[in-house]
N, C-alpha and C positions, 0 to 999 in steps of 0.2 A: 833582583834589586830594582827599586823605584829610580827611574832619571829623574836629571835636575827640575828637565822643564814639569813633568806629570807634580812634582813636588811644588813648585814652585806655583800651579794652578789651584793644587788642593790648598797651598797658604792662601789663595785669593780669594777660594771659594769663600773659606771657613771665615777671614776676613769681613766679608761683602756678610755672609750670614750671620755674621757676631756682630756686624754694624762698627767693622773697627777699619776705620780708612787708611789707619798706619800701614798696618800689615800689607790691606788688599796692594798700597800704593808700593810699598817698596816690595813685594814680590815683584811686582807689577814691572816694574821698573829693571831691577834681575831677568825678569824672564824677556823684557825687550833686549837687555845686552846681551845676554845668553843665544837668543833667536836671531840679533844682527852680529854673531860674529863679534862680539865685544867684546867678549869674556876675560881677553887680556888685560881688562881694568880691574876686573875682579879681585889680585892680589893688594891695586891700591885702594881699593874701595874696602878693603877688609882691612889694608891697614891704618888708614887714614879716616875712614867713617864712623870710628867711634871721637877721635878726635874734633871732628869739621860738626858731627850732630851735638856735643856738649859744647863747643863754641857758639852755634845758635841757642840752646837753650839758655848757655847765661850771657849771650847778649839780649835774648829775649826777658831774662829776670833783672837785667840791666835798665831796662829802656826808662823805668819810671824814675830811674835816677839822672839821664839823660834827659828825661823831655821835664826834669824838675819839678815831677808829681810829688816824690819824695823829696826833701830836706833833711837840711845836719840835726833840724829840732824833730824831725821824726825818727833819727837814727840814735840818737842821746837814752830814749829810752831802754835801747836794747841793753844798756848794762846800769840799768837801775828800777828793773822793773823784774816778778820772776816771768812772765811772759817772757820776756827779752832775752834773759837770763837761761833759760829754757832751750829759745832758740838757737843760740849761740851755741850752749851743749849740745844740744840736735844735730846741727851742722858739723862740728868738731867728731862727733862718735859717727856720723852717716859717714866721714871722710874715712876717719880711721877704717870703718867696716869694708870698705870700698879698698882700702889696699892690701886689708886682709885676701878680701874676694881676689886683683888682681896675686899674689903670692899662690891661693888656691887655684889659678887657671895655668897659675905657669909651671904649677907643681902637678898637674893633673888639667889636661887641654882638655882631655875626651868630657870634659863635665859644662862643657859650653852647649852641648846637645839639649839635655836635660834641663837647662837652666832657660834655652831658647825655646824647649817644647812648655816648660811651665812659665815662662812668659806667655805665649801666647795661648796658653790656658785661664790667665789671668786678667788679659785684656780682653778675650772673646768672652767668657765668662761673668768675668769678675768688675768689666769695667775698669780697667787698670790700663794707667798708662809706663809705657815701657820706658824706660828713661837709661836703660842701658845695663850690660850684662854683670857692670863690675859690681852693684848694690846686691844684684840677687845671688852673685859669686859669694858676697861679702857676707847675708845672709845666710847660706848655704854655708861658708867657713864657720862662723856663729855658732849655728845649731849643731854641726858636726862636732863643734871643742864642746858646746856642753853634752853632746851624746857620749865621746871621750870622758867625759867628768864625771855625769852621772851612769850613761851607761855602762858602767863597767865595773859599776860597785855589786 
């Protein structure tokens, strides 16, 4: 069986060689707590690091409302245009799919492997940024209910 650390070097290699600085850093970052006896933080960091990273991402999709880039007359369009109109469904179905995903992790945990090796398939790869496991759960739930539908005709 591969240890933590040998794993945790090959995510930095593959990182650093995919030109994907997420990965190499937050290995990176694991394999220093890991190596200083830190590893005690690990259960909060597992349970609280999807929480604390979707907190920065939409303060970071916030700011332009903060630093008053955006306005209420740039926001007005979104339910009178179908761009807008669009979006709004976009965001409403990504949600939904996201709490499908989480229902499929709590109904089947072992499927966060897979979801985390083809994430980082996707960003070495593919140029993808990871925004977190519940979308690709969510996706993953998805394709499974139409393979259930159609697969089985």
């Amino acid at each position: 069986m591969m240890s933590g650390e040998v794993m945790l070097v090959i995510l930095i290699v593959i990182g650093l060689i995919g030109r994907s600085p997420i990965i190499a850093t937050a290995a990176s970052i694991l394999l220093v707590l890991k190596l200083t006896a830190l590893e005690r933080f690990f259960p909060t960091v597992e349970r609280r690091g999807l929480e604390l990273g979707l907190l920065f991402l939409t303060i970071s999709v916030l700011v332009p409302f903060a630093s008053e880039k955006i306005s209420w007359k740039d926001v007005t369009p979104l339910f009178t245009t179908v761009v807008g109109l669009t979006a709004l469904a976009g965001g409403a179905i990504a949600t939904w799919m996201n709490g499908r995903g989480l229902d499929l992790l709590r109904s089947e945990p072992h499927m966060i492997v897979g979801l985390v090796i083809g994430s980082i398939i996707g960003i070495v790869f593919f140029r993808g940024i990871p925004v977190g496991p519940l979308m690709a759960a969510g996706i993953t739930a998805f394709v499974l209910k139409l393979w259930e539908w159609f697969g089985s005709r």
